[in-house]
Backbone as CSV, one residue per row, in Angstrom:
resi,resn,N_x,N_y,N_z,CA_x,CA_y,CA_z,C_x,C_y,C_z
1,UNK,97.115,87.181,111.740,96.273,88.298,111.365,97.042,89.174,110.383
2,UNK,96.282,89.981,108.999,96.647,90.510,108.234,96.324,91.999,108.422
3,UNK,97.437,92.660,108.891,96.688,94.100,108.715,97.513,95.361,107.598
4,UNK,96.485,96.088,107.309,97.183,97.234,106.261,96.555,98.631,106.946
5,UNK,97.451,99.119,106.849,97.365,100.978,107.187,97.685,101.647,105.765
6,UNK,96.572,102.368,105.882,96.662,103.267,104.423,97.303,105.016,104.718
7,UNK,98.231,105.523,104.583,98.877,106.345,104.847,99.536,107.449,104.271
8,UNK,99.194,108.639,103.858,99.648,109.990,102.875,100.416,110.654,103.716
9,UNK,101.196,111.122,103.085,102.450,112.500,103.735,101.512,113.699,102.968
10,UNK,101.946,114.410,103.698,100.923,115.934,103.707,102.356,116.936,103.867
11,UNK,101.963,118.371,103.282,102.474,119.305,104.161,102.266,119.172,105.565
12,UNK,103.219,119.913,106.028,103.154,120.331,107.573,102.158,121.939,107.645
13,UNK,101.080,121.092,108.153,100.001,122.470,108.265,100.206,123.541,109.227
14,UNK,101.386,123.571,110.145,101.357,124.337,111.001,102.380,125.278,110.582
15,UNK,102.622,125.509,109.423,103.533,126.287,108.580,103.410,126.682,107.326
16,UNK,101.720,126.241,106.810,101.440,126.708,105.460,100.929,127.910,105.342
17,UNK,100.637,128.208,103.801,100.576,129.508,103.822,99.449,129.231,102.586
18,UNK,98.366,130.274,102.339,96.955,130.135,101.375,97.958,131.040,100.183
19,UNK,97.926,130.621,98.998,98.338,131.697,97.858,97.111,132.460,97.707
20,UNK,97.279,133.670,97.479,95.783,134.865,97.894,95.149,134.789,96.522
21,UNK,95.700,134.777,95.241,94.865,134.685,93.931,94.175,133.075,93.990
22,UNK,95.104,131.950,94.083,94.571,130.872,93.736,93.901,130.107,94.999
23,UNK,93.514,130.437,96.414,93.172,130.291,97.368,93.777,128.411,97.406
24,UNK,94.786,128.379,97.293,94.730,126.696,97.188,96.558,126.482,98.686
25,UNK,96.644,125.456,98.860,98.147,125.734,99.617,99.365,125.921,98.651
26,UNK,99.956,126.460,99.572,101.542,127.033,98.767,102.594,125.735,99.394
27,UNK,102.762,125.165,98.678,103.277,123.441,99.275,105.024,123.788,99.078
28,UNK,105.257,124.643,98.206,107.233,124.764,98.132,107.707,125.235,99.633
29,UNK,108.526,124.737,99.709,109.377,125.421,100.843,108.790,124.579,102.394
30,UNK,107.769,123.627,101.855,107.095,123.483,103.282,107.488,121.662,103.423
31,UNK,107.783,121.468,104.309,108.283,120.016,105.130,106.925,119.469,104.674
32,UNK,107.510,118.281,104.334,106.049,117.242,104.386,106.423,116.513,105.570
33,UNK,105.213,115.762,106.269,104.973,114.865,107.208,103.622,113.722,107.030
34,UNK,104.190,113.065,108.052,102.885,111.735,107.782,101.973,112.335,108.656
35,UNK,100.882,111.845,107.686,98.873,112.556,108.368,99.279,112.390,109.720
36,UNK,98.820,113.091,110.739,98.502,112.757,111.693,97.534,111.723,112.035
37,UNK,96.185,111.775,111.468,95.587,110.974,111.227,96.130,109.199,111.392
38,UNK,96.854,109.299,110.483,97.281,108.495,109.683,97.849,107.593,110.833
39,UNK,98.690,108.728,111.461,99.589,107.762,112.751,98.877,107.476,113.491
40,UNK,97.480,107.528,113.975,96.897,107.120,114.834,96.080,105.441,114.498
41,UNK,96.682,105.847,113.166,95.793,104.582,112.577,96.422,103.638,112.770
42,UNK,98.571,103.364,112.370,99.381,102.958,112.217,99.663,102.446,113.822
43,UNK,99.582,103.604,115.035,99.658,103.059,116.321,98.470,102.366,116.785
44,UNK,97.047,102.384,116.159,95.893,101.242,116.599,96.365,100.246,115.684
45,UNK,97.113,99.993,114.785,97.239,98.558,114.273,98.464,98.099,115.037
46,UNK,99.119,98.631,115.659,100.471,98.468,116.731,99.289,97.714,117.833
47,UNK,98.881,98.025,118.749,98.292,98.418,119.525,97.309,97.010,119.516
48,UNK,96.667,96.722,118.390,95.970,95.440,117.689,97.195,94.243,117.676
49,UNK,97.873,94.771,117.213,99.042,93.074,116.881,99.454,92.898,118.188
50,UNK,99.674,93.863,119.174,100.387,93.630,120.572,99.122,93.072,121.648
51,UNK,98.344,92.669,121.275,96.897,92.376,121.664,96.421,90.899,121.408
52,UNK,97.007,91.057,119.585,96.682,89.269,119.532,98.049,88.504,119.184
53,UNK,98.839,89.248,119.602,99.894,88.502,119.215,100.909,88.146,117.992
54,UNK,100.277,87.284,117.364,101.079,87.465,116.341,100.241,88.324,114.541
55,UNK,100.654,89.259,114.109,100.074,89.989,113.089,101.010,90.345,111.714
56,UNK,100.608,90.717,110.787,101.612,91.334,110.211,100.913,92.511,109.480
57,UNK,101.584,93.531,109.852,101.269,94.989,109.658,102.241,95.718,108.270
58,UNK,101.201,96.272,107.162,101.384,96.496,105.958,101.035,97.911,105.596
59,UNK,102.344,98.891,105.255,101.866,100.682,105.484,101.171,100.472,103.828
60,UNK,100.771,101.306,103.376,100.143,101.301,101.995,100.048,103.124,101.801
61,UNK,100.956,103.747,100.304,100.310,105.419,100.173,100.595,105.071,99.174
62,UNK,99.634,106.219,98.296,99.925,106.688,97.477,99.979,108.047,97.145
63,UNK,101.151,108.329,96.672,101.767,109.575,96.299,103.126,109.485,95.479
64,UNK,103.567,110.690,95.512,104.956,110.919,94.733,105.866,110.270,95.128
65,UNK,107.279,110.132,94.767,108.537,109.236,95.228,108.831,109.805,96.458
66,UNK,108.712,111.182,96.713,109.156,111.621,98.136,108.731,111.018,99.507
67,UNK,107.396,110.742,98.950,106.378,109.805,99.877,107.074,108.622,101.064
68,UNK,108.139,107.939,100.219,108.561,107.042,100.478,109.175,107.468,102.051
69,UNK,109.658,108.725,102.233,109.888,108.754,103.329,109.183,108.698,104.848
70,UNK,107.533,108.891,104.239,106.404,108.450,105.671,106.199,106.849,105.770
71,UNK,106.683,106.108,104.310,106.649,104.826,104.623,107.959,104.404,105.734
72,UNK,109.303,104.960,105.018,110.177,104.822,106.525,110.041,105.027,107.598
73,UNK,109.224,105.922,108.178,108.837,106.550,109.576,107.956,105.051,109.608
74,UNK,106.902,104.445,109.009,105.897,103.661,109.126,106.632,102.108,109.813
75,UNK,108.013,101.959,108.692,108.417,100.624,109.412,109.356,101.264,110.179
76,UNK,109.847,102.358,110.718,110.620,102.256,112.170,109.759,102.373,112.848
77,UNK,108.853,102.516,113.148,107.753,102.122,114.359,107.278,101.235,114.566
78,UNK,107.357,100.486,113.324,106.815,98.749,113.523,105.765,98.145,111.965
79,UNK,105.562,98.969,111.611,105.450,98.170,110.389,105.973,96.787,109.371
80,UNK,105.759,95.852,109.090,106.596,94.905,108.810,107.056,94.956,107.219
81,UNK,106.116,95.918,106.231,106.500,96.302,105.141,105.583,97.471,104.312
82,UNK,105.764,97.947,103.428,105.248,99.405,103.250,105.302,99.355,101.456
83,UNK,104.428,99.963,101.044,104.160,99.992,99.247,104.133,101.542,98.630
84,UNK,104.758,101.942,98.460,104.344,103.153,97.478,103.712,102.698,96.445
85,UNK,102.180,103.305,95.755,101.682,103.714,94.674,101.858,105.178,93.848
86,UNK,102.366,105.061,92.536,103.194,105.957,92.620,103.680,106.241,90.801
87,UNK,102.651,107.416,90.149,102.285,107.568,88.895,102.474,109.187,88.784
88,UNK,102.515,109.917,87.600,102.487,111.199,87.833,101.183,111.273,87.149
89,UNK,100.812,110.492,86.686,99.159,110.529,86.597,98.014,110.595,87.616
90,UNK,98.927,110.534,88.772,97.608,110.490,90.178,97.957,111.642,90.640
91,UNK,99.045,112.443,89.859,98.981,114.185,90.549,97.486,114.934,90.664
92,UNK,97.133,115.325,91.716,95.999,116.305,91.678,94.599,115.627,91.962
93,UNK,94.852,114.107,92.096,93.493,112.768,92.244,92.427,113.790,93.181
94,UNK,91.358,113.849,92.642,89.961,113.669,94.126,90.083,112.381,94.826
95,UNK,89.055,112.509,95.817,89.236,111.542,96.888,88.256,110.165,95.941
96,UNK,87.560,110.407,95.211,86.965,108.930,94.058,88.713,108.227,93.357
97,UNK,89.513,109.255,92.950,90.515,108.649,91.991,91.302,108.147,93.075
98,UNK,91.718,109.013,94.190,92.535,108.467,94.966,91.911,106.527,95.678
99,UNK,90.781,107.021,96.047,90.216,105.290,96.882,89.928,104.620,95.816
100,UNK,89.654,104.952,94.820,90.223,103.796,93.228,91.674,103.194,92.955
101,UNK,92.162,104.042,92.984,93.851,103.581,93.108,93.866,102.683,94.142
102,UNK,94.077,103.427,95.686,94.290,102.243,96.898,93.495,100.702,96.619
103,UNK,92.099,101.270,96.381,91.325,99.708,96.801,91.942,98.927,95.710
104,UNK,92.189,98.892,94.472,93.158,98.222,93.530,94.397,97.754,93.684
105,UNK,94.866,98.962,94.940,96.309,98.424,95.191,96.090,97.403,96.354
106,UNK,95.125,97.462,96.946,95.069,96.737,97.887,94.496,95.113,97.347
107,UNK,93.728,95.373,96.786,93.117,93.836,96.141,94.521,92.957,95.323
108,UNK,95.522,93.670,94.632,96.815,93.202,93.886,97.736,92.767,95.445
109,UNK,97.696,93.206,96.336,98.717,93.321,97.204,97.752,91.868,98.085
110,UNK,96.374,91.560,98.069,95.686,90.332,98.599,96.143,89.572,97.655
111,UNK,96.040,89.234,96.405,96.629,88.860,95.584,97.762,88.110,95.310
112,UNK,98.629,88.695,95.665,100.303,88.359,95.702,100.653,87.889,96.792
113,UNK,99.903,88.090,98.101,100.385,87.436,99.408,99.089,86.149,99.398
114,UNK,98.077,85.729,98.783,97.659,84.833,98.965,96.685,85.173,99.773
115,UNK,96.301,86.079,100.469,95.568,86.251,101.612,94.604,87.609,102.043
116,UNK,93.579,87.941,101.930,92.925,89.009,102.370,93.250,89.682,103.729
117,UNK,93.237,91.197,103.723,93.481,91.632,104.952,92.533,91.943,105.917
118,UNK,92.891,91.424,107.294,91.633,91.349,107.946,90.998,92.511,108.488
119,UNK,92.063,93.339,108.718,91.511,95.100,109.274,92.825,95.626,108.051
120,UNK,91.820,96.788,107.810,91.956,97.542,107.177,91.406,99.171,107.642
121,UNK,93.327,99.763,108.133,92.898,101.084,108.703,93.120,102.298,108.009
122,UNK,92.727,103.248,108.707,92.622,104.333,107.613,92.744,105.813,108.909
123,UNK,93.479,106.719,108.490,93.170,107.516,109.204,91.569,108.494,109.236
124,UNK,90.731,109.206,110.209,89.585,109.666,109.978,89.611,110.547,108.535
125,UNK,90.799,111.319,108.454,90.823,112.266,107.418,92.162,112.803,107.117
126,UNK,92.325,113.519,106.131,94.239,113.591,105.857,94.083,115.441,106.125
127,UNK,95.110,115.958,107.149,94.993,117.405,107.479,95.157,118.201,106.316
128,UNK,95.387,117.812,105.337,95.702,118.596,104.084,94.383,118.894,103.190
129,UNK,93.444,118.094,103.353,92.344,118.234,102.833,91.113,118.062,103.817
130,UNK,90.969,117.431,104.591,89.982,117.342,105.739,88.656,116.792,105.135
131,UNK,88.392,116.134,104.152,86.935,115.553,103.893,86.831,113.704,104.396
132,UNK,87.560,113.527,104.775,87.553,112.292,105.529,86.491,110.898,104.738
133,UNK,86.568,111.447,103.227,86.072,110.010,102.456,86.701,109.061,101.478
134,UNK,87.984,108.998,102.259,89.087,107.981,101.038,88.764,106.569,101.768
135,UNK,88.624,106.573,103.193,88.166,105.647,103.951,87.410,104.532,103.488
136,UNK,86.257,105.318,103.759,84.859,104.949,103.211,84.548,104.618,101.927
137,UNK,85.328,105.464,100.897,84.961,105.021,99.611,85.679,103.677,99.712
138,UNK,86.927,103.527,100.183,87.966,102.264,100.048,87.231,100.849,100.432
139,UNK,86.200,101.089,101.780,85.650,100.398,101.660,84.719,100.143,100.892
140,UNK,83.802,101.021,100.494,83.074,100.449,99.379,83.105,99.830,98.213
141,UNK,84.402,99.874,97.658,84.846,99.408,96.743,85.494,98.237,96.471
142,UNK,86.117,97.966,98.481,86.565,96.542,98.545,85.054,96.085,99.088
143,UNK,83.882,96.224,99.262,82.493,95.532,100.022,82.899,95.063,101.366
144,UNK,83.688,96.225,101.946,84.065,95.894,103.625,82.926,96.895,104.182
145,UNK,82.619,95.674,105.709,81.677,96.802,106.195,83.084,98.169,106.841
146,UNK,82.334,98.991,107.122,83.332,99.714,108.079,82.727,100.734,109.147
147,UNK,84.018,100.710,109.932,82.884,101.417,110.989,84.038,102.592,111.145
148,UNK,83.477,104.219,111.161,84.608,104.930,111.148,84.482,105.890,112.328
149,UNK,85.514,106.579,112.683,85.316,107.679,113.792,86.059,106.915,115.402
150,UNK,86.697,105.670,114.900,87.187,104.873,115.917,87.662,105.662,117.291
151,UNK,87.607,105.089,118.521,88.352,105.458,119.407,88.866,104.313,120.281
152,UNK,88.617,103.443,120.015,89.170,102.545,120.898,88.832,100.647,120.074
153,UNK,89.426,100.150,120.250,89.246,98.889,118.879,89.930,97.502,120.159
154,UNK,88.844,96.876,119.778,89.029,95.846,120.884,89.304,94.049,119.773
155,UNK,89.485,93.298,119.557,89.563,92.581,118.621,89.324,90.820,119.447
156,UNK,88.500,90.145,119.249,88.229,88.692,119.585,87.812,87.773,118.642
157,UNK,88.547,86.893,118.125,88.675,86.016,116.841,87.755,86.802,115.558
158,UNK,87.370,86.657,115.104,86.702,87.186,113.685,85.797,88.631,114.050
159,UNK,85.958,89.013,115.338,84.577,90.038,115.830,85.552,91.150,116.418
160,UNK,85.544,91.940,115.593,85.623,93.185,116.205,85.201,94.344,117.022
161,UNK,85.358,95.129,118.524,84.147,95.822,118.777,84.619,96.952,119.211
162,UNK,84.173,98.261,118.304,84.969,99.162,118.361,83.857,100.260,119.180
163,UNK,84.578,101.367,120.040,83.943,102.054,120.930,84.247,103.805,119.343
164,UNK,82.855,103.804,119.021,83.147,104.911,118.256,82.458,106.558,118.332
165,UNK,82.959,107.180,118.368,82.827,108.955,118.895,81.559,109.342,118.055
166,UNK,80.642,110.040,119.051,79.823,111.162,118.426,80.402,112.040,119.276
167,UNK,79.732,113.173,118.943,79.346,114.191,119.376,78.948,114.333,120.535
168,UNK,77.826,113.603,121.178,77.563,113.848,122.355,77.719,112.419,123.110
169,UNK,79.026,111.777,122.907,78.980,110.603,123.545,79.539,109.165,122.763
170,UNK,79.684,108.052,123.052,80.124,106.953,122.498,78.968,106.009,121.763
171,UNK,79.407,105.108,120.823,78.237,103.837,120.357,79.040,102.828,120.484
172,UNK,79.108,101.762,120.684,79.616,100.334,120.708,79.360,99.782,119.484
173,UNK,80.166,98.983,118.478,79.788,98.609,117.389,80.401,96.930,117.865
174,UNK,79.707,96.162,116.922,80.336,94.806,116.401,80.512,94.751,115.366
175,UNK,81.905,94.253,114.178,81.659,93.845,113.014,82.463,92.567,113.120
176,UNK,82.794,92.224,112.007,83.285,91.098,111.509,84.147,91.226,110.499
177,UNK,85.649,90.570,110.957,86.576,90.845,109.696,85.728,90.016,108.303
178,UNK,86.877,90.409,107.201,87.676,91.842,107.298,86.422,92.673,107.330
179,UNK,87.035,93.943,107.639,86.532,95.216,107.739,87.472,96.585,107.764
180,UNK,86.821,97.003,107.691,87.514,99.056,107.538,87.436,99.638,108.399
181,UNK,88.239,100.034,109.415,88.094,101.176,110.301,88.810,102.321,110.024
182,UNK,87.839,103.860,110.670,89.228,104.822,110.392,88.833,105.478,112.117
């Protein structure tokens, strides 16, 4: 089994600060860390390989060179290898430029290993921005179904069946690799 976790370092939100003219974050001085999000995504693809056994688990961000350090956190937990994307032209991306970049990096990275990935995770949303559609666009762009809002991911040969959160309660889904979860 082929899996990829898609993964951004963020400020640490529990220490930022709003600049009062430009209402935007004040990012100097502040620790970056990996999404939270993100790790939940990275421990359900843990969580998946220790389930079927044998997998190989692939971190994927894009951002600046500093970045590189949530990919280290990514393979000391178990990741088997990790990609920075990584331009000063993707400074400042919306979430269209950003899931343009990934799904490209991801189709080059099927590419070079010979092989499509069969889950493809994503955290729900990155705490730094909170619109939770890099996911979704990613899939649309690779034509994966996806099912997002995961809470629990169960996996049996090609069929996936994930237990996913509303609001007032759970839905049971089936898909079929590959596919997108966040």
């Amino acid at each position: 089994m082929n899996i990829l976790v898609c993964v951004k370092q963020v400020p640490d939100t529990t220490i930022i600060k709003i600049d009062p003219v430009k209402h935007t974050l004040i990012r100097e001085g502040v620790p970056s860390i990996l999404n939270t999000f993100d790790a939940y995504a990275l421990e359900t693809a843990l969580r998946v390989r220790q389930s079927v056994g044998d997998a190989r688990i692939t971190a994927l961000c894009m951002g600046p060179e500093q970045a590189k350090e949530v990919l280290k956190e990514c393979i000391s937990v178990g990741a088997d290898a990790a990609y920075l994307v990584s331009d000063r032209a993707f400074g400042g991306s919306d979430t269209l430029a950003t899931s343009r970049t990934l799904a490209a990096a991801i189709e080059v990275l099927e590419e070079r290993q010979g092989a499509k990935f069969d889950l493809v995770f994503c955290g729900k949303q990155a705490i730094d921005g909170d619109t939770a559609q890099v996911g979704p666009q990613i899939a649309e762009k690779l034509h994966l179904p996806q099912v997002t809002y995961a809470a629990d991911i169960q996996k049996d040969g090609n069929t996936v069946t994930v237990k996913r959160m509303l609001e007032d309660g759970y839905m049971t889904i089936k898909v079929q690799t590959p596919c997108l979860i966040t």
